[in-house]
Structures are given as C-alpha cells and as structure tokens.
Residue frames relative to the residue before (quaternion, step in Angstrom):
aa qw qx qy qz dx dy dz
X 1.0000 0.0000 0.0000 0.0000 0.00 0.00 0.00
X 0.1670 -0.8672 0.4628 0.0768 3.56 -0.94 1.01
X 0.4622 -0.6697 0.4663 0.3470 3.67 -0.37 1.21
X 0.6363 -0.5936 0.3618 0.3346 3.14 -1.52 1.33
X 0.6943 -0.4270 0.5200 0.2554 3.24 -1.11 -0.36
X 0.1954 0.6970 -0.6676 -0.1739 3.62 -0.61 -0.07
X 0.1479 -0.6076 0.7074 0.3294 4.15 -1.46 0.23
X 0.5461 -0.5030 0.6478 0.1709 2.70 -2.01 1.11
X 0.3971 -0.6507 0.5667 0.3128 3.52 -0.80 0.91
X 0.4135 -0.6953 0.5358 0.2419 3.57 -1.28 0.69
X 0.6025 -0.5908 0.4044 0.3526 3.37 -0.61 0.57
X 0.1485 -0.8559 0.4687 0.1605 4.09 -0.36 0.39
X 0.0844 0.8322 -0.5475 0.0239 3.70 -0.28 1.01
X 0.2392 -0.6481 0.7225 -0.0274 3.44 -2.01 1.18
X 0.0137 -0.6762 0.7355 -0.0405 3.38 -0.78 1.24
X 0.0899 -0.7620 0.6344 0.0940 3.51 -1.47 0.84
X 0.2964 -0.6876 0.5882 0.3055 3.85 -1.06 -0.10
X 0.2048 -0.6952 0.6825 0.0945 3.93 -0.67 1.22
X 0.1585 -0.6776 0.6690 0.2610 3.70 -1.72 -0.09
X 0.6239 -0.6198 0.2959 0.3729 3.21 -1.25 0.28
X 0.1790 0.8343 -0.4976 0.1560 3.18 0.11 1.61
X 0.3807 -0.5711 0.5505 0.4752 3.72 -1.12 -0.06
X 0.5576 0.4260 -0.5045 0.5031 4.10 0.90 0.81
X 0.5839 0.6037 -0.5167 0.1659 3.63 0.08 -0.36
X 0.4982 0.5377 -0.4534 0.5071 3.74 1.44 -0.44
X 0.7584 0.3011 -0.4734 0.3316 3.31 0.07 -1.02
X 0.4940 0.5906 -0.4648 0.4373 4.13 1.00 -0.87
X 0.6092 0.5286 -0.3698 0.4612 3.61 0.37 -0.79
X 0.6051 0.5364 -0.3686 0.4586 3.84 0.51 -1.55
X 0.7131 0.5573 -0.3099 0.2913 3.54 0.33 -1.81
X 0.7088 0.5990 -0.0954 0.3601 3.44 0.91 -2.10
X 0.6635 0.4940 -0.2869 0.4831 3.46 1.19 -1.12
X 0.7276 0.6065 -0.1694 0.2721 3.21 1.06 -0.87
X 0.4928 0.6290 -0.1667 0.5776 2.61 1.71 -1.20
X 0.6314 0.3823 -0.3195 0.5943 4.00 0.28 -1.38
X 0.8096 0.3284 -0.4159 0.2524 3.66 -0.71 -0.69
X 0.8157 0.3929 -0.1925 0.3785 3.08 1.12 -1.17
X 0.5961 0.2722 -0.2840 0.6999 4.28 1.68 0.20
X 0.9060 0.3028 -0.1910 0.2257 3.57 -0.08 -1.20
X 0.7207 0.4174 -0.3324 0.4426 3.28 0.62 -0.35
X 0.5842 -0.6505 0.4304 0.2245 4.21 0.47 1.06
X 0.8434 0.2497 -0.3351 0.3378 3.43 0.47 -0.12
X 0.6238 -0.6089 0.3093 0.3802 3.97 -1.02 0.87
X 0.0788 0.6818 -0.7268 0.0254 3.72 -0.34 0.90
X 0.6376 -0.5178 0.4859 0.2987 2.62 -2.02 1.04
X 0.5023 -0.6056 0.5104 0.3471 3.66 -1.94 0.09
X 0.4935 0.3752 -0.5229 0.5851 4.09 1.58 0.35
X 0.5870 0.4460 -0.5467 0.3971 3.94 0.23 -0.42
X 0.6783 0.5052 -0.4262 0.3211 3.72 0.13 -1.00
X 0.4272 0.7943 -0.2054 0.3800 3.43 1.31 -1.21
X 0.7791 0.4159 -0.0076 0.4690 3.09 0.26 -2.12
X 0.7495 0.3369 -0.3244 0.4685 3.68 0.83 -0.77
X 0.7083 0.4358 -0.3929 0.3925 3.39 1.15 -0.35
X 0.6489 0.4742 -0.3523 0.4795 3.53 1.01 0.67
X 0.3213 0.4657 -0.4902 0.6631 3.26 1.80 0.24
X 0.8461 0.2841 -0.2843 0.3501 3.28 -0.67 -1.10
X 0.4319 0.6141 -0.4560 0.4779 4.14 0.80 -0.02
X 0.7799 0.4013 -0.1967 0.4382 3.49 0.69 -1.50
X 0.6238 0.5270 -0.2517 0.5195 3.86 0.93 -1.14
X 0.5871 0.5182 -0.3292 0.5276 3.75 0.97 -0.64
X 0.7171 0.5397 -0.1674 0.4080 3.40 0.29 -1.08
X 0.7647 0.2948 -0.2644 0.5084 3.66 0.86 -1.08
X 0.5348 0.4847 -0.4611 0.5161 3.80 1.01 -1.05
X 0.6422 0.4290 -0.4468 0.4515 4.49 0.23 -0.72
X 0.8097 0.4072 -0.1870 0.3789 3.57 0.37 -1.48
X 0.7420 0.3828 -0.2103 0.5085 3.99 1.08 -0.90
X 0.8995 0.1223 -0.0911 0.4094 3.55 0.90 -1.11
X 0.6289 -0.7102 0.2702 0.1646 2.48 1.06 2.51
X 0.7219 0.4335 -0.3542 0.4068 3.39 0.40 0.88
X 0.3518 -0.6613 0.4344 0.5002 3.72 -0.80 -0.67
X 0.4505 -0.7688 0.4318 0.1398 3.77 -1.13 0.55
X 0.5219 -0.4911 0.5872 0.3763 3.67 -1.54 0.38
X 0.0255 -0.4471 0.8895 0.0908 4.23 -1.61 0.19
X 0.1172 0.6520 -0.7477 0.0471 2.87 -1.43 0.80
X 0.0921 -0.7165 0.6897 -0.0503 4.13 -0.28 1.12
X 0.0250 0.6574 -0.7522 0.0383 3.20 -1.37 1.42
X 0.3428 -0.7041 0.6201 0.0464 3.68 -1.55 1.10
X 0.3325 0.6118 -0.7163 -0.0448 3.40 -0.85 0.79
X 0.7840 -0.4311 0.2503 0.3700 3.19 -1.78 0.18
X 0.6749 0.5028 -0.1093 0.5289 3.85 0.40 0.84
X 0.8658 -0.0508 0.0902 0.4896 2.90 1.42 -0.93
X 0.1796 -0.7729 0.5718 0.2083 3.77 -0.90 0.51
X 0.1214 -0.7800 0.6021 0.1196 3.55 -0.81 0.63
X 0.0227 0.8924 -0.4381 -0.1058 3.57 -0.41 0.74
X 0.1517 -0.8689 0.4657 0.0711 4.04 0.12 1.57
X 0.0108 0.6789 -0.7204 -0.1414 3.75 -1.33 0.75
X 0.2918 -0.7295 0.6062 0.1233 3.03 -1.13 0.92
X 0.4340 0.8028 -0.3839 -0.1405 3.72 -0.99 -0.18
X 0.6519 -0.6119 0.1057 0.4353 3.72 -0.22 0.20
X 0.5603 0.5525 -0.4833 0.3838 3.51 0.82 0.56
X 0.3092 -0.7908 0.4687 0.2435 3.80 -0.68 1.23
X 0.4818 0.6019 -0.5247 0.3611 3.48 1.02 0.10
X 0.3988 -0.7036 0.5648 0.1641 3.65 -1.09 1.17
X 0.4529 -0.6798 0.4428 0.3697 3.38 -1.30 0.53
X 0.1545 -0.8564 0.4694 0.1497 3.24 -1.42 0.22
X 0.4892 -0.7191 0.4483 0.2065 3.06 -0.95 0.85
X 0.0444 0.7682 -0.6369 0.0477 3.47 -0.36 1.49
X 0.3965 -0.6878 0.4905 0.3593 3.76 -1.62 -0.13
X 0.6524 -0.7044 0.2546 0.1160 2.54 -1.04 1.96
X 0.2211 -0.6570 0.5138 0.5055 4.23 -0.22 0.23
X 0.7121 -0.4849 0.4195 0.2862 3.70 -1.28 0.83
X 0.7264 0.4798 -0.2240 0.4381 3.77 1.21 -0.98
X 0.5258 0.7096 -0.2498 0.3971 3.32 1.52 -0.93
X 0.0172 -0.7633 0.5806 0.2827 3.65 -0.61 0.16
X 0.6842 0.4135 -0.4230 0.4266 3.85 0.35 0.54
X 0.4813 0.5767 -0.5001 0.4309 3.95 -0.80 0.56
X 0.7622 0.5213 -0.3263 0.2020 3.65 0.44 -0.13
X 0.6262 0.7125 -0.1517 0.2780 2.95 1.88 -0.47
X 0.5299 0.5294 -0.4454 0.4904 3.37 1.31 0.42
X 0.6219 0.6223 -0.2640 0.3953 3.40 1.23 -1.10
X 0.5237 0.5399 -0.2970 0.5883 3.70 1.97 -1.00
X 0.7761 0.3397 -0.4272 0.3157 3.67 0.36 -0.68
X 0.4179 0.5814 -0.6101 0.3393 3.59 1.06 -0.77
X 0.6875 0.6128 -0.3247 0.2154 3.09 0.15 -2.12
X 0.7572 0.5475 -0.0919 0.3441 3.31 0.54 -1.07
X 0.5380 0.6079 -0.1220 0.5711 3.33 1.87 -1.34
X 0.6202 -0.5003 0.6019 0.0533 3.08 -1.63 1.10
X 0.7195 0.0424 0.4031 0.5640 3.00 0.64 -2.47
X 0.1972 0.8633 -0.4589 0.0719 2.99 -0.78 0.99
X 0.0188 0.8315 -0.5299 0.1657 3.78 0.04 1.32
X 0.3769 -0.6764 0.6265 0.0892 3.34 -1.88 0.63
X 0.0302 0.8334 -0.5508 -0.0332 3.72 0.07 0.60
X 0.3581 -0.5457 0.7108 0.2620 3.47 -1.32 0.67
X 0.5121 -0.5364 0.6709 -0.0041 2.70 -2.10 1.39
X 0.3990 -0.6231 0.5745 0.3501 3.66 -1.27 0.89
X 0.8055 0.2927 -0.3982 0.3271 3.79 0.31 0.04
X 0.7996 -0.3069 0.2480 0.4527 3.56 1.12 0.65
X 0.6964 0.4704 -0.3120 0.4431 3.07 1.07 -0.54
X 0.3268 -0.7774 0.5046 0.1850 3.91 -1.00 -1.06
X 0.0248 0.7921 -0.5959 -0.1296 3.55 -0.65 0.94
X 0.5378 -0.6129 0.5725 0.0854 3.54 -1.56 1.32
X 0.1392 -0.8968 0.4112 -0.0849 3.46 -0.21 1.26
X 0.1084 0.8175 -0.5655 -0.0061 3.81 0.01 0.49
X 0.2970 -0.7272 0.6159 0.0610 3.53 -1.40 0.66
X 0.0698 0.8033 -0.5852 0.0863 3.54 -0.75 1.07
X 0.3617 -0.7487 0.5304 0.1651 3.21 -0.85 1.28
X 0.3452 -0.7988 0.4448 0.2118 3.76 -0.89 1.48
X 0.0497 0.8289 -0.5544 -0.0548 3.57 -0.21 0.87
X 0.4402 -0.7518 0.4562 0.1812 3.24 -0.87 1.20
C-alpha cells in the first residue's frame, strides 16, 4: 500500500508593464487586486489583499513619479506568502525621510516598511532597481 501523495502548491506569479503615468498607481491598485483576489488560486486574506494594494499604490507611484520612467509590478504567491516587486530604471533607492506633519506626501516608504514582512532594495544589472516587499498571507 502506497501513502497518498500530497502536491506542493506551485508558487503563482503576475508580472505587469506600467508607463509613466499619473494612472499607473491607480492601474497597479486595480491589477493587484484583481490577481490576489480571482487569479492567482491561492486563499489570501481580505487585510493581506489591502496591504499589497497599498504597497503596490505607493511603489507604483514613486518608481513612475521619482525614477522618471515607467516600471515592472511583478506579484508572486506562495502558500504563506505574497511578495510584491517594482522594478524601474532609476538606481537611486528610496528613502525614508520624516515627513513635515502639514505635507501630504513623505510617508509612504515608512507605510510600506510598516506593513512588510521584508523589505529590500536590489540593484538592477542595467542600472536601474526593483523595491521589494514581503507579506505574510494570513487567512
């Protein structure tokens, strides 16, 4: 008699191309949502979907608005986790400054740490760089 089988779920991944627009955050908002919550087969929570789509709102927005260019979303799913990657061509990293209290813009790296599992800046082989956050999927 042979013990059942279990399959390892396969990891599920969506890469998109944004342009430099003052829409690609919200296209980003739409897309992320859309994969976690129909396309991408595995059960994420409804605060996890949340969280990546406000990672990815913010990361969309600076790689369009700082690194003067348009950018890669790339969302990968494994069981446990959502990782969510913008890539774009400017090698300058973001940074996390404190924000003046009156200002409404400056807060949004500090929101993703917060929010992030994991959180890293990689250099790109052409100069450029892709901003990486990790979220753990809790059902």
């Amino acid at each position: 008699m042979r013990a059942p089988r279990h399959a390892r779920r396969r990891a599920v991944r969506a890469t998109y191309i944004l342009p430099q627009a003052e829409t690609s955050a919200g296209w980003a908002r739409y897309l992320t949502t859309a994969f976690l919550t129909h396309g991408c087969g595995e059960k994420v929570s409804g605060e996890q979907v949340e969280d990546a789509t406000l990672i990815v709102s913010e990361l969309v927005a600076n790689a369009t608005r700082h690194g003067h260019s348009g950018c890669r979303l790339r969302l990968h799913v494994d069981p446990g986790q959502v990782t969510v990657e913008v890539e774009d061509a400017s090698p300058v990293p973001p940074t996390m400054c404190t924000p003046d209290p009156l200002e409404e813009s400056g807060r949004g790296i500090a929101m993703v740490r917060q929010l992030s599992q994991e959180f890293c800046v990689l250099g790109g082989p052409g100069g450029g760089k892709t901003v990486q956050a990790v979220l753990a999927a809790t059902c």
